[in-house]
C-alpha positions as CSV (number, residue, x, y, z in Angstrom):
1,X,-22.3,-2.9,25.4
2,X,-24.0,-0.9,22.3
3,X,-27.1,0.7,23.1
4,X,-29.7,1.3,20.1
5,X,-29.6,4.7,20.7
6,X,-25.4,4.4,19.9
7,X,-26.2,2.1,16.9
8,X,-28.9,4.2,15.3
9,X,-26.8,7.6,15.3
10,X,-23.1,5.0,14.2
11,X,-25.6,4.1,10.9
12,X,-26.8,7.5,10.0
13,X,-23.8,8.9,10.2
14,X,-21.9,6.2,8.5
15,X,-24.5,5.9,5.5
16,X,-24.2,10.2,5.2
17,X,-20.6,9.8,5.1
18,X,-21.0,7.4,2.5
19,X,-23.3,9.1,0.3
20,X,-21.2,12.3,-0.2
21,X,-18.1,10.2,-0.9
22,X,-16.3,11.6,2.5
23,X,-13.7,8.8,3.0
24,X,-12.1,10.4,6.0
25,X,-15.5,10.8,7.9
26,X,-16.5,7.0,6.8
27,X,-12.6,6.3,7.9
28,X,-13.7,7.9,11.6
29,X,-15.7,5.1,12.3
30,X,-12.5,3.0,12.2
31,X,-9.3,1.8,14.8
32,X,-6.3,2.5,12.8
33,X,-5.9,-1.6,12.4
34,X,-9.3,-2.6,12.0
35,X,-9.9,-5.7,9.5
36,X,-12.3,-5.8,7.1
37,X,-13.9,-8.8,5.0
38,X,-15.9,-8.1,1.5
39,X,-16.3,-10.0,-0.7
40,X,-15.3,-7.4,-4.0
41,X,-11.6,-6.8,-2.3
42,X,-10.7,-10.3,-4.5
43,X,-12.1,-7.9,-7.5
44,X,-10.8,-4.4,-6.5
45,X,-8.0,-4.7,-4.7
46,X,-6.9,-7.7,-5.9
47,X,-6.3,-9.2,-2.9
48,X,-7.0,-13.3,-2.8
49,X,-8.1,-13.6,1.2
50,X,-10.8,-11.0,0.9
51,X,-9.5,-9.2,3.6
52,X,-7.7,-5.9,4.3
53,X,-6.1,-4.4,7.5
54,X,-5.5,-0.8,8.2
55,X,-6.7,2.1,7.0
56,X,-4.2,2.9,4.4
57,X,-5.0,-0.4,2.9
58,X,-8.8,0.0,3.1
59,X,-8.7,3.9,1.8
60,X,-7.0,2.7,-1.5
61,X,-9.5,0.2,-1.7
62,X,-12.1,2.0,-1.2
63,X,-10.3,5.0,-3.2
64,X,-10.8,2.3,-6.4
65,X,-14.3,1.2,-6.0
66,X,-15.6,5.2,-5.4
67,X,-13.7,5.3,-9.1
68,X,-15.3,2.8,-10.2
69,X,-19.1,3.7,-9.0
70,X,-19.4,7.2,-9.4
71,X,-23.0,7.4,-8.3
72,X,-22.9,5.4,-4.7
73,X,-25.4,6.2,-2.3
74,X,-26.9,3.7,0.5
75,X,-30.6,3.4,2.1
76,X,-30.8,2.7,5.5
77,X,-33.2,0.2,5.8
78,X,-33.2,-0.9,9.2
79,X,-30.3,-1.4,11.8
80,X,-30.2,-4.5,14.1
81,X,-27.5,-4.2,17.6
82,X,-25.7,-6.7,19.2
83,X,-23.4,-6.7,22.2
84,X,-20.1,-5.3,21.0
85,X,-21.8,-4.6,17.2
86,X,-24.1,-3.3,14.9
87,X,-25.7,-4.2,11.6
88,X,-26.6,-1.7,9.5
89,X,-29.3,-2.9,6.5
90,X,-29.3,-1.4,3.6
91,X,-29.8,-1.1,0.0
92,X,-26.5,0.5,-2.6
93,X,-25.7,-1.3,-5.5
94,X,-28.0,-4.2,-4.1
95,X,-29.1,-5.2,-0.4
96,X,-26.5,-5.0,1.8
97,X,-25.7,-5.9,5.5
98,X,-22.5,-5.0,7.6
99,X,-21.4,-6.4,10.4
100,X,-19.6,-4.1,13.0
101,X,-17.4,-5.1,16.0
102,X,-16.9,-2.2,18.4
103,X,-13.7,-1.7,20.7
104,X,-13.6,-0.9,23.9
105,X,-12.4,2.8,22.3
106,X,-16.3,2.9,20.4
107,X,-14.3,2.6,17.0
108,X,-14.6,-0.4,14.7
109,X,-12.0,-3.3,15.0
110,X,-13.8,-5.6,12.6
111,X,-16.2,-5.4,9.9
112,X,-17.9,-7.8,7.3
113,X,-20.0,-7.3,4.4
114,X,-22.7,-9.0,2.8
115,X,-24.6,-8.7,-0.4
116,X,-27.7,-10.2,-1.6
């Protein structure tokens, strides 16, 4: 069960992460074979299912887009909790909402972004 208190602290941190561009500190957050769903991974990665697996496979991803948006950084604007997951709101390059599923090991196993 995620307690507010777990999924305020998960989106702070996560958002700080992101905004100084510290991929193995966003990369914490993460099991080792979580799956992922965006929709700019057809774009970036090149990849026609939108998804990715692993962390190797989501850091060059990610590795890519950083390249390619120099000047990324997120504002939390709210964060919503679930049973096993958490939403963080937010605004980057437009507004944003990820979905989080937790593991019994409090890492991610499954997120999913969406953009306005």
């Amino acid at each position: 069960m995620i307690y507010p208190e777990f999924a305020k602290q998960f989106a702070r941190e996560w958002v700080e992460a992101w905004n100084d561009h510290d991929l193995d500190r966003v990369l914490a957050h993460y099991a080792e074979d979580f799956e992922m769903s965006w929709p700019f991974i057809r774009q970036i990665a090149g990849e026609a299912s939108g998804r990715l697996k692993g962390k190797p496979a989501v850091r060059a991803y990610w590795e890519k887009a950083l390249g390619l948006m120099p000047e990324l950084r997120f504002e939390l604007l709210a964060v919503l909790v679930g049973v096993d997951s958490v939403v963080p709101h937010y605004r980057g390059v437009r507004l944003s909402a990820e979905v989080f599923h937790f593991g019994p090991e409090g890492t991610v196993v499954w997120a999913l972004a969406h953009y306005a």
